[in-house]
MDAnalysis code that builds the backbone (N, CA, C; Angstrom):
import MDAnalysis as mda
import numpy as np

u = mda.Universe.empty(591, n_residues=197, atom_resindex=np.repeat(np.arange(197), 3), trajectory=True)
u.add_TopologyAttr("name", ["N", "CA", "C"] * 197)
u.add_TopologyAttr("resid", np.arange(1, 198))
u.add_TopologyAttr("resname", ["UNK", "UNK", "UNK", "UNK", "UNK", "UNK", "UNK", "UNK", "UNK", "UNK", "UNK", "UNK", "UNK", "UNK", "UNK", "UNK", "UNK", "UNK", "UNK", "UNK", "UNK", "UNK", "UNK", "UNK", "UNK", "UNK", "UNK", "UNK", "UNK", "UNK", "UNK", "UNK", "UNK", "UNK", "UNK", "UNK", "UNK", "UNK", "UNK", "UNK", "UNK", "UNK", "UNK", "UNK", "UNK", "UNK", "UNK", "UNK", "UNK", "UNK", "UNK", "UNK", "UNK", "UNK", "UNK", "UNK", "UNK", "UNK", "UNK", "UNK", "UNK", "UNK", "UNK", "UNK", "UNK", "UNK", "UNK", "UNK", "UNK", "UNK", "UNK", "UNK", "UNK", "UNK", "UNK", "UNK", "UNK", "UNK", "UNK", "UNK", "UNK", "UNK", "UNK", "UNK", "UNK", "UNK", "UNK", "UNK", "UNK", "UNK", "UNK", "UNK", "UNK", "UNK", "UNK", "UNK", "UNK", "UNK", "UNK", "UNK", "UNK", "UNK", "UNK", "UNK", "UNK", "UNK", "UNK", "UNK", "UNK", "UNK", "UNK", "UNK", "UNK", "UNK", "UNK", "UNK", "UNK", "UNK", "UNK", "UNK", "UNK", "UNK", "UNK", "UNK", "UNK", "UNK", "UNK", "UNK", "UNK", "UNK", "UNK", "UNK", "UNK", "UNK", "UNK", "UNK", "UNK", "UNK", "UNK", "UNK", "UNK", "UNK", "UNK", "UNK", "UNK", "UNK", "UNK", "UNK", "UNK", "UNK", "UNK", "UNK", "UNK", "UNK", "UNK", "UNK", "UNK", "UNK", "UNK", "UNK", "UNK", "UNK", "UNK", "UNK", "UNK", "UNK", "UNK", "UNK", "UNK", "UNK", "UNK", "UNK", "UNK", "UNK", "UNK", "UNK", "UNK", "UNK", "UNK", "UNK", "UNK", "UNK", "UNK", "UNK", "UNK", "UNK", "UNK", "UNK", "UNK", "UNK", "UNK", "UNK", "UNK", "UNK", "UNK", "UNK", "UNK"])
u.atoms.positions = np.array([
    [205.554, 78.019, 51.725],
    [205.591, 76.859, 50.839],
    [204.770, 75.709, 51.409],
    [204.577, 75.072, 50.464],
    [203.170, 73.490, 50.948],
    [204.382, 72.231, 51.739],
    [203.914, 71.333, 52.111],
    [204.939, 70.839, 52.962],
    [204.543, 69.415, 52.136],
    [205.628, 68.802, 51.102],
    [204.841, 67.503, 50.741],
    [205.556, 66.178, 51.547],
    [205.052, 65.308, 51.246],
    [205.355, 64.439, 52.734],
    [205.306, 63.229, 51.707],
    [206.452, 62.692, 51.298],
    [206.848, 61.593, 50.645],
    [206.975, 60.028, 51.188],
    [205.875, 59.386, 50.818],
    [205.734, 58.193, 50.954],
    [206.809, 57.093, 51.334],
    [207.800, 57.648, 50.388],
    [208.982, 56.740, 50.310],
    [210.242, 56.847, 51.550],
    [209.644, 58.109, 52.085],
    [210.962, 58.363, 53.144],
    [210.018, 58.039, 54.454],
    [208.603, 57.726, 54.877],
    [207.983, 57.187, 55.698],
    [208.259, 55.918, 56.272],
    [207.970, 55.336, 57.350],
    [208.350, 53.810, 58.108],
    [207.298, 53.551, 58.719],
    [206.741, 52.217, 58.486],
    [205.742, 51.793, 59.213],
    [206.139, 51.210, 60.607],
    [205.216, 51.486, 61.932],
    [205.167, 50.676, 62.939],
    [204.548, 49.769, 63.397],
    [204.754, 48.087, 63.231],
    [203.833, 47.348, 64.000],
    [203.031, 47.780, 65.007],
    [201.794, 46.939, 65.158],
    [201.056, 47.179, 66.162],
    [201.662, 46.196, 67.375],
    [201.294, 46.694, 68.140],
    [201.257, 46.036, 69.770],
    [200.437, 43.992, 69.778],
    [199.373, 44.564, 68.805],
    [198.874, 43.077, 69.372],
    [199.271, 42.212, 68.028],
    [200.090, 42.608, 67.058],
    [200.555, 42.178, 65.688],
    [199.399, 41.796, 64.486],
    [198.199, 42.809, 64.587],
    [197.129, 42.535, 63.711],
    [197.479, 43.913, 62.417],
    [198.314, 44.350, 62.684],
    [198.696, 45.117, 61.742],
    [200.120, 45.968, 62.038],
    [199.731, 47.244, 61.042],
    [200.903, 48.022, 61.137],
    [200.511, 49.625, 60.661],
    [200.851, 50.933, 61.220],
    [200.529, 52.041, 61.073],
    [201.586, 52.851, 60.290],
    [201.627, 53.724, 59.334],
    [202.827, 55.185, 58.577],
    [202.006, 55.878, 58.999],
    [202.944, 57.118, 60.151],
    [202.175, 58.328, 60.108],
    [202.516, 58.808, 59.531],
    [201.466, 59.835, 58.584],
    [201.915, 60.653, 57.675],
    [202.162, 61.844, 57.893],
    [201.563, 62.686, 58.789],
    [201.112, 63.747, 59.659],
    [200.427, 63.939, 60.919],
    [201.206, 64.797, 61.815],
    [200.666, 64.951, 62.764],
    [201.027, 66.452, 63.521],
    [200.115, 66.904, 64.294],
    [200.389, 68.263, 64.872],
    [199.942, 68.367, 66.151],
    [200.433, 69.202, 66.956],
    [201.674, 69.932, 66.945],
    [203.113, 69.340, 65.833],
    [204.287, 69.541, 65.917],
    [205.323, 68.875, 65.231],
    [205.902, 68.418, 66.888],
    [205.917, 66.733, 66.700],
    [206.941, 66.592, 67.840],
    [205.438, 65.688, 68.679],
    [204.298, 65.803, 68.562],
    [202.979, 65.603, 69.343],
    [202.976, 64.408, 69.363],
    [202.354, 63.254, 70.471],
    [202.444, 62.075, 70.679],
    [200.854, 61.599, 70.736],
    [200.955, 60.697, 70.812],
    [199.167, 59.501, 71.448],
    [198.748, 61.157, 72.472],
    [199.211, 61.353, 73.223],
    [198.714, 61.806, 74.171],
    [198.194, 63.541, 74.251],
    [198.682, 64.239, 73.247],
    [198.858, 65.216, 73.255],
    [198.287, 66.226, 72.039],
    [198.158, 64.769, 70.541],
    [198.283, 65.545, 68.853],
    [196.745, 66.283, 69.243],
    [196.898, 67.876, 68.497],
    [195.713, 67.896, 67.861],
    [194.826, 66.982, 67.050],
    [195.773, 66.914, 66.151],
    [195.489, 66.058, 64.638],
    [196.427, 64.677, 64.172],
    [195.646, 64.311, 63.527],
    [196.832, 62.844, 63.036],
    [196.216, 62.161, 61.971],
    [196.951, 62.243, 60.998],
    [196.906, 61.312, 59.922],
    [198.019, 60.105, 59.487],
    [197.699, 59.087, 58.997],
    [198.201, 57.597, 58.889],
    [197.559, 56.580, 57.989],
    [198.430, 56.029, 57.581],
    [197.903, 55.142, 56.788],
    [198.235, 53.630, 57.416],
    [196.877, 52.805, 57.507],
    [196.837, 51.308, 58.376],
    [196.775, 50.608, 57.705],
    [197.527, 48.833, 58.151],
    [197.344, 48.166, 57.098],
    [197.091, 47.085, 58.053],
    [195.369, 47.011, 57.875],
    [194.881, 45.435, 58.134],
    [194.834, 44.411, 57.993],
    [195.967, 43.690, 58.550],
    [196.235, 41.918, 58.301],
    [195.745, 40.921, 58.836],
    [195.053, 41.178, 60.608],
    [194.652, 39.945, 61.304],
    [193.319, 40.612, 61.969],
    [192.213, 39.739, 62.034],
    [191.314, 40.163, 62.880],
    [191.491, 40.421, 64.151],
    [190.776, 41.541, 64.871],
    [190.888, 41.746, 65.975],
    [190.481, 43.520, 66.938],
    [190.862, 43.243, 67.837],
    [190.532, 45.021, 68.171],
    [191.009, 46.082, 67.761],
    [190.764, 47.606, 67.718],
    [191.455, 48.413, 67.372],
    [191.598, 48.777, 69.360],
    [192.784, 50.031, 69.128],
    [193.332, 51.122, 70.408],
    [192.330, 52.046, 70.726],
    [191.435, 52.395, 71.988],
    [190.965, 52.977, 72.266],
    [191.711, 54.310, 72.607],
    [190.998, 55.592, 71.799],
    [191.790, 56.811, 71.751],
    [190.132, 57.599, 72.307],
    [189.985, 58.005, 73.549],
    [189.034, 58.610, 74.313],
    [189.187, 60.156, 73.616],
    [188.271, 60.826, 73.541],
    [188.061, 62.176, 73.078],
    [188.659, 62.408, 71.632],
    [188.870, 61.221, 71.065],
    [189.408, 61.911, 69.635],
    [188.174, 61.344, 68.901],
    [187.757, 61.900, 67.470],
    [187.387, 61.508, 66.257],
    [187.799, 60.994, 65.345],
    [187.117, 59.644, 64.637],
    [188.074, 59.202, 63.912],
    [187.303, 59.135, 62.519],
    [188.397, 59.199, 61.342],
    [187.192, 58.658, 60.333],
    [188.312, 57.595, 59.613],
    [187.834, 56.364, 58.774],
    [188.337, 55.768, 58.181],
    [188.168, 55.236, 56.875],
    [189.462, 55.380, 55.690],
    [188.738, 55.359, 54.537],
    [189.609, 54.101, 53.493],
    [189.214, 53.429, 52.676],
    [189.745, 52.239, 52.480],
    [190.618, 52.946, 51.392],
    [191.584, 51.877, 51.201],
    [192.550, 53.008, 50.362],
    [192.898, 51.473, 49.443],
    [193.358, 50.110, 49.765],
    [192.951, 49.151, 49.301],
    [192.614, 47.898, 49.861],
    [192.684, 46.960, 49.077],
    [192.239, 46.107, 49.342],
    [191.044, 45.101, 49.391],
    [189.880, 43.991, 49.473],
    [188.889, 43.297, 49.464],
    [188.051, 44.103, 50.245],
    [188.001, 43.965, 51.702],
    [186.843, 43.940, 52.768],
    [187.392, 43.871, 53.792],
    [186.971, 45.064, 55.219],
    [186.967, 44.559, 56.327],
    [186.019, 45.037, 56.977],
    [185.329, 43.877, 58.114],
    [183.811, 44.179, 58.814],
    [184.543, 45.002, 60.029],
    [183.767, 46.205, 60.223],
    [184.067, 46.569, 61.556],
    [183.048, 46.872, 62.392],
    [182.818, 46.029, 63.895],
    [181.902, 45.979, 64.712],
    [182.416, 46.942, 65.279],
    [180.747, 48.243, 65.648],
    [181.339, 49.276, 65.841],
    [180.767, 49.653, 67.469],
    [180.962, 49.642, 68.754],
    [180.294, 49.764, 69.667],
    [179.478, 48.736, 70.169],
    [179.046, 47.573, 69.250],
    [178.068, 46.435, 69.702],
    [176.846, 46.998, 69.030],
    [177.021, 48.502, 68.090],
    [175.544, 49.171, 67.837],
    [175.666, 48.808, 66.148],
    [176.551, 49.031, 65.660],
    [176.247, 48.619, 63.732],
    [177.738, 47.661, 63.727],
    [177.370, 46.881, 62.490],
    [178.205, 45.912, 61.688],
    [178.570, 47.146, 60.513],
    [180.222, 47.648, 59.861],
    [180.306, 48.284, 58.703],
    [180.937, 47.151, 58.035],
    [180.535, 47.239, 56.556],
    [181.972, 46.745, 55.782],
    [182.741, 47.328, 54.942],
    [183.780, 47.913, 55.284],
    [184.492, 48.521, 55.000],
    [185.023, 48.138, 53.561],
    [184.342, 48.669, 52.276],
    [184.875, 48.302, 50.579],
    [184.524, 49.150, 49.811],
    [185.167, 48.419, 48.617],
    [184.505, 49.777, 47.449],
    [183.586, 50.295, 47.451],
    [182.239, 49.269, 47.914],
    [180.933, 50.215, 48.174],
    [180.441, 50.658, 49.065],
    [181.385, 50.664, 50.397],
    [180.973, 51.626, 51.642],
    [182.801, 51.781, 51.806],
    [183.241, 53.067, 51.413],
    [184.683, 52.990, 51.881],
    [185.294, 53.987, 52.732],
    [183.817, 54.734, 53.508],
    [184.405, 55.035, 54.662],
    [183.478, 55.243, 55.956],
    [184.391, 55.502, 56.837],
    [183.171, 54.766, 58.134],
    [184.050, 56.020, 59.507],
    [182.812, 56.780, 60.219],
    [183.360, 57.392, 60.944],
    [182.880, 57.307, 62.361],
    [183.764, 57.461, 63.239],
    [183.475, 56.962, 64.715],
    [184.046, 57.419, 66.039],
    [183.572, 57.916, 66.679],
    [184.309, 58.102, 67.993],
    [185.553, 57.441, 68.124],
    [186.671, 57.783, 69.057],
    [187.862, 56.894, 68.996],
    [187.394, 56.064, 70.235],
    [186.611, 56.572, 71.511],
    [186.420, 56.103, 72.524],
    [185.713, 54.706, 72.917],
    [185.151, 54.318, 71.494],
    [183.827, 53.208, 71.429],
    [185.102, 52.250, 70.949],
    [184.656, 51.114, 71.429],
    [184.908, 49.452, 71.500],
    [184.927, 49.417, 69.794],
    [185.922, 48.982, 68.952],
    [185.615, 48.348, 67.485],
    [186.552, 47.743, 67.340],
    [186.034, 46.626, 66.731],
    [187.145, 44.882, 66.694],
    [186.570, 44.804, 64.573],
    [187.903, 44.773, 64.409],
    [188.025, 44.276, 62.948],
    [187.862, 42.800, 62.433],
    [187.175, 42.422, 61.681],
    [187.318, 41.527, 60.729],
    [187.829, 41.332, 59.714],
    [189.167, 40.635, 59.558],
    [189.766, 40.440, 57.609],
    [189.605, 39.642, 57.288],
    [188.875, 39.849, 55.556],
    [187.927, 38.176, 54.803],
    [189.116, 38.223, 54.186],
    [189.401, 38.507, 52.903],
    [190.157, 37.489, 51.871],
    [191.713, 38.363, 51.971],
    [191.799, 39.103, 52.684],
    [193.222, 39.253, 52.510],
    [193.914, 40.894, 53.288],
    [194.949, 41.726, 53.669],
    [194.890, 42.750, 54.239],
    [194.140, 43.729, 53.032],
    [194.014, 44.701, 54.133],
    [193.189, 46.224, 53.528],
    [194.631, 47.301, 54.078],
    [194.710, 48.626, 53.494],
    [195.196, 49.394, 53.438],
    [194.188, 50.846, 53.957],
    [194.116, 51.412, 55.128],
    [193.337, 52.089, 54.975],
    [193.650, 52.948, 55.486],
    [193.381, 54.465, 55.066],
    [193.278, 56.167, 55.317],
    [192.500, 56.456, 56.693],
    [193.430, 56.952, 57.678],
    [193.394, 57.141, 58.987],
    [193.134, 58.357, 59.710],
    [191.983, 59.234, 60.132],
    [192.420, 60.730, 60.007],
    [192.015, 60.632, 61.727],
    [192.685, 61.579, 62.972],
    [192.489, 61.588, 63.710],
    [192.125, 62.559, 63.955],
    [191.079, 62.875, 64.926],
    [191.381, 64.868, 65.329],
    [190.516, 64.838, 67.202],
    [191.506, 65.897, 68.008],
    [191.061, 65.792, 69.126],
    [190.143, 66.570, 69.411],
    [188.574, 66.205, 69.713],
    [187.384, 66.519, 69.608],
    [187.261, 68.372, 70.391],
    [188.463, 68.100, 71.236],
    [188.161, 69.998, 72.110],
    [189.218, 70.588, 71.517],
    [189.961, 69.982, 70.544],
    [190.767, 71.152, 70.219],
    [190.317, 71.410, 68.383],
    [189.385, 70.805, 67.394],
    [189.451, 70.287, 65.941],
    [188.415, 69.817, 66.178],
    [188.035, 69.610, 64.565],
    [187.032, 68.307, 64.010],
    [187.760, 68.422, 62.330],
    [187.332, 67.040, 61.630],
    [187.868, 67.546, 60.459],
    [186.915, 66.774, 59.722],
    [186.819, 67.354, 58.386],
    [186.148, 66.629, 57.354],
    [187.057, 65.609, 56.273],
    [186.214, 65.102, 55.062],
    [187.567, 64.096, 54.159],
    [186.307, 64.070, 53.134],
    [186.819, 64.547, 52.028],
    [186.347, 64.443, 50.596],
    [186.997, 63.484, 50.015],
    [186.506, 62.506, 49.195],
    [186.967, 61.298, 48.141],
    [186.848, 61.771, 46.844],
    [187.768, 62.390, 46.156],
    [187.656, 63.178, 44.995],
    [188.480, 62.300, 43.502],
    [187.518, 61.839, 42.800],
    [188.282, 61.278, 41.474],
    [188.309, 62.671, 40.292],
    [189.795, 62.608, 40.176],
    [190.641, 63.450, 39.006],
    [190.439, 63.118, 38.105],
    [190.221, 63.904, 36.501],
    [190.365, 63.144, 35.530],
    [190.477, 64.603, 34.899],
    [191.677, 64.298, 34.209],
    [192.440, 65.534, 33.310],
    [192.654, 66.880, 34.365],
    [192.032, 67.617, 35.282],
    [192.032, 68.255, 35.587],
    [191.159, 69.004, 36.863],
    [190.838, 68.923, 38.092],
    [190.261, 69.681, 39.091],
    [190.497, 70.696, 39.676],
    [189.655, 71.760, 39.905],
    [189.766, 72.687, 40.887],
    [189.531, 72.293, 42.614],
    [190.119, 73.050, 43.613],
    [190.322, 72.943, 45.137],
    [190.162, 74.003, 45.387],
    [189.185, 74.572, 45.917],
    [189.167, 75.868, 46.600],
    [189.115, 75.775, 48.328],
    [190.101, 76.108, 48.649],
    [190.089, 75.769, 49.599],
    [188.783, 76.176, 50.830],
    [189.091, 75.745, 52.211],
    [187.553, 75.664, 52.852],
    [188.296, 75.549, 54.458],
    [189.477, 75.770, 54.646],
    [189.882, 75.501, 56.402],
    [191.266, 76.125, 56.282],
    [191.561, 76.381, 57.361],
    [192.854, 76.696, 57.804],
    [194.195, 75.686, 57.190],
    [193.614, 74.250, 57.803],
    [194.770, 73.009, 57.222],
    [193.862, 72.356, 56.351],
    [194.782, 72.357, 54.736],
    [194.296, 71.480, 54.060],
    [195.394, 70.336, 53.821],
    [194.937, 68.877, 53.874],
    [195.956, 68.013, 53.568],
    [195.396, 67.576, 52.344],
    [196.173, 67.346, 51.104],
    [195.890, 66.045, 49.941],
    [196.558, 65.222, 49.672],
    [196.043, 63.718, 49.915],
    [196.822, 62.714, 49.645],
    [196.311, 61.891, 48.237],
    [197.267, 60.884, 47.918],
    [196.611, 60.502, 46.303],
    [196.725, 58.842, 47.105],
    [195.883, 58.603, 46.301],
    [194.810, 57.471, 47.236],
    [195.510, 56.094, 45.807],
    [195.081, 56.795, 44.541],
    [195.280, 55.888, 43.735],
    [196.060, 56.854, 42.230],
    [196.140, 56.009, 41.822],
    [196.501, 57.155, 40.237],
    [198.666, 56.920, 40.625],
    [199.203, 56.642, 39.064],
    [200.218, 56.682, 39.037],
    [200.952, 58.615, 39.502],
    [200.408, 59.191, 39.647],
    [200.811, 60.740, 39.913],
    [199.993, 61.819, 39.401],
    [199.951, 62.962, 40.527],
    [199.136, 63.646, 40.622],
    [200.100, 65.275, 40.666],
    [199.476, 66.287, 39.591],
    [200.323, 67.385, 40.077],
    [199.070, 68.446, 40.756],
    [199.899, 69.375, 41.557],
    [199.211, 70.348, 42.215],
    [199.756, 72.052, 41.804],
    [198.523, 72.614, 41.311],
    [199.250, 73.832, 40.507],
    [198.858, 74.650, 41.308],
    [199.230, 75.789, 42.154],
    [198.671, 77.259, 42.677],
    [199.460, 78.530, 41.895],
    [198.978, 79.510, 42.335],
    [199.583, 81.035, 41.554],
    [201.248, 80.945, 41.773],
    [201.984, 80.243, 43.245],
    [203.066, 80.101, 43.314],
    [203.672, 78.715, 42.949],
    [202.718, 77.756, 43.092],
    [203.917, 76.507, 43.218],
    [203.128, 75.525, 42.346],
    [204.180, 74.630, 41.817],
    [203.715, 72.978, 40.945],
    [204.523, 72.378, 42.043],
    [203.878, 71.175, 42.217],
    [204.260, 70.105, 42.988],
    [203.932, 68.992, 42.423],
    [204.634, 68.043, 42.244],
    [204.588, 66.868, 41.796],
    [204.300, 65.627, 42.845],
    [203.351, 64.859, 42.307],
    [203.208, 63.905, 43.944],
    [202.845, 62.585, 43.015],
    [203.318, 61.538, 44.085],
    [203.077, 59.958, 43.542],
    [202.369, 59.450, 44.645],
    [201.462, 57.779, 43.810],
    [200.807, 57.461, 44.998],
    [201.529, 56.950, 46.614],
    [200.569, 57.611, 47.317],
    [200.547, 57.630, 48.927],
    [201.556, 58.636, 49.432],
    [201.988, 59.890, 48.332],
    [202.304, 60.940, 48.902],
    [201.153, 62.229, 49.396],
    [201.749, 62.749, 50.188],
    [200.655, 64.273, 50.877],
    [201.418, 65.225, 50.701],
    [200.167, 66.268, 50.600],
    [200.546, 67.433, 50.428],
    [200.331, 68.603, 51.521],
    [200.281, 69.057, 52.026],
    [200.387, 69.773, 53.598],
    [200.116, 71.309, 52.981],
    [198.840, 71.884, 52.709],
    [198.571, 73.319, 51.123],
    [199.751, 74.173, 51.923],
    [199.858, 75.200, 51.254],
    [200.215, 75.990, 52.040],
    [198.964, 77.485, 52.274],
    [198.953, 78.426, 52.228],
    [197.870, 79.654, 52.159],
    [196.995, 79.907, 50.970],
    [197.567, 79.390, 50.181],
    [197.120, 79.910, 48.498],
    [195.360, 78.882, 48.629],
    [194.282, 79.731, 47.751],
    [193.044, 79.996, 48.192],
    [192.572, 78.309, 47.307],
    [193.390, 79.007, 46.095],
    [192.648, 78.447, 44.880],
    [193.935, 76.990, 44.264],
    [193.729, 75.720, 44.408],
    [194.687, 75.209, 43.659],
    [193.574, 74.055, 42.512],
    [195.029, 73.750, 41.455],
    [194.590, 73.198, 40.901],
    [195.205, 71.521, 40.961],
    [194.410, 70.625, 40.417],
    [194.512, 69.382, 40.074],
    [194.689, 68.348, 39.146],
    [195.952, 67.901, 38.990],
    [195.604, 67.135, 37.765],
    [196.818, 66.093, 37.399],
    [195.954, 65.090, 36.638],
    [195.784, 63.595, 36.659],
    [195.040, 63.063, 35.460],
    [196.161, 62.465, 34.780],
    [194.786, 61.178, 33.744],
    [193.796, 60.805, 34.569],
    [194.074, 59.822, 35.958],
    [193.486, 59.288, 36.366],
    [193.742, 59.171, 37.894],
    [193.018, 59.696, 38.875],
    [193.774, 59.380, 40.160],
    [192.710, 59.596, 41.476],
    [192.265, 58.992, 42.450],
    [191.412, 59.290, 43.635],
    [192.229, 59.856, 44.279],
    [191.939, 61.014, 45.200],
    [192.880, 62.079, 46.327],
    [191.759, 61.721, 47.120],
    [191.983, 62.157, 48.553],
    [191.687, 62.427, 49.938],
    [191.980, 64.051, 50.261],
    [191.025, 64.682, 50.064],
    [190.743, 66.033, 50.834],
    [190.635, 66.011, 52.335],
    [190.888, 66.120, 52.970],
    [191.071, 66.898, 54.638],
    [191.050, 67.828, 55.061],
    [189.930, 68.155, 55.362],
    [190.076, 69.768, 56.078],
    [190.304, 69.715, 57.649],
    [191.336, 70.386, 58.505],
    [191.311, 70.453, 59.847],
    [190.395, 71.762, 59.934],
    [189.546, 72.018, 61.254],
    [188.925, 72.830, 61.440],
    [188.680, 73.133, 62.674],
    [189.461, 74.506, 63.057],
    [189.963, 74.805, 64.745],
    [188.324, 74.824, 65.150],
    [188.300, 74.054, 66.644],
    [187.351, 74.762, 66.894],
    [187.107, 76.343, 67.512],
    [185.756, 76.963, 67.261],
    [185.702, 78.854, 67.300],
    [186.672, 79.207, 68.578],
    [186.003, 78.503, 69.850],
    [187.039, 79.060, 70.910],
    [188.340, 78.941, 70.967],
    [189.131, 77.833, 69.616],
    [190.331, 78.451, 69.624],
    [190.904, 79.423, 68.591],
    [189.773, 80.305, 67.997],
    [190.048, 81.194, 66.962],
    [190.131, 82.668, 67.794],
    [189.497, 82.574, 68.973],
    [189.084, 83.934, 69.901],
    [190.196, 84.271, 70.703],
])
């Protein structure tokens, strides 16, 4: 069975330097910490300018989920601005990046993965009446980004999901999608080969 991961039974944790606050949504191993996850997904919510946590050997990508604008200086090497028209930005965890918030917090889609054990990809997919998912990795996650509810159909299961719930696939190849109206977040985890051997 798919593992869905309900928004509403989630808890956010302040940050350390109080410029925000993190919901993990997923993470693996089950039980896995800062120090240890393969993988990690979360949703951040940017309130005060300032630095992010340096996470050495992981990959990160980040995708705006809402909100105005936030600049993120990335290494001292590019300025991003993180909005509707650039809304996602991907980066080493190990490099120096200090946030900027203009008119108000951002909400944003968090995917982690530890560079020797994973890498993962993230599709921004808008629904309308109906999509196909064929799947493409071992772990697929889908989260609904926007849209009052999203269902997920395979040969075995309907699942019903609301916004800022995930879906954790289960094996099934082929699913379907559908929504009047709704943006999802595709995630593929993807072992790396030497841990397939």
């Amino acid at each position: 069975m798919s593992k869905l991961i309900q928004y509403a039974s989630l808890h956010a944790t302040p940050w350390k330097n109080g410029g925000g606050s993190t919901t993990e949504i997923a993470i693996a191993p089950n039980g896995a910490t800062f120090d240890n996850f393969d993988w990690r997904i979360s949703l951040a919510t940017i309130a005060h300018s300032g630095p992010f946590s340096l996470f050495p050997g992981i990959d990160r990508t980040l995708t705006l989920v809402s909100g105005p604008c936030v600049v993120l200086d990335v290494g001292n090497e590019r300025q991003v601005a993180l909005s509707e028209r650039e809304p996602v930005v991907a980066f080493p965890g190990e490099i120096a990046v200090s946030a900027t918030v203009g008119d108000g917090p951002t909400t944003d889609f968090n995917v982690m993965t530890r560079r020797a054990r994973c890498s993962h990809q993230l599709e921004r997919r808008v629904v309308r009446d109906f999509s196909t998912l064929e799947r493409r990795s071992p772990t697929t996650i889908v989260f609904l980004a926007e849209g009052e509810s999203l269902t997920m159909i395979s040969a075995d299961e309907r699942v019903a999901m609301v916004r800022y719930d995930a879906l954790v696939l289960n094996t099934e190849d082929v699913w379907t999608l559908e929504a009047s109206s709704a943006t999802v977040f595709i995630v593929d985890i993807i072992p790396n080969e030497e841990e397939d051997e």
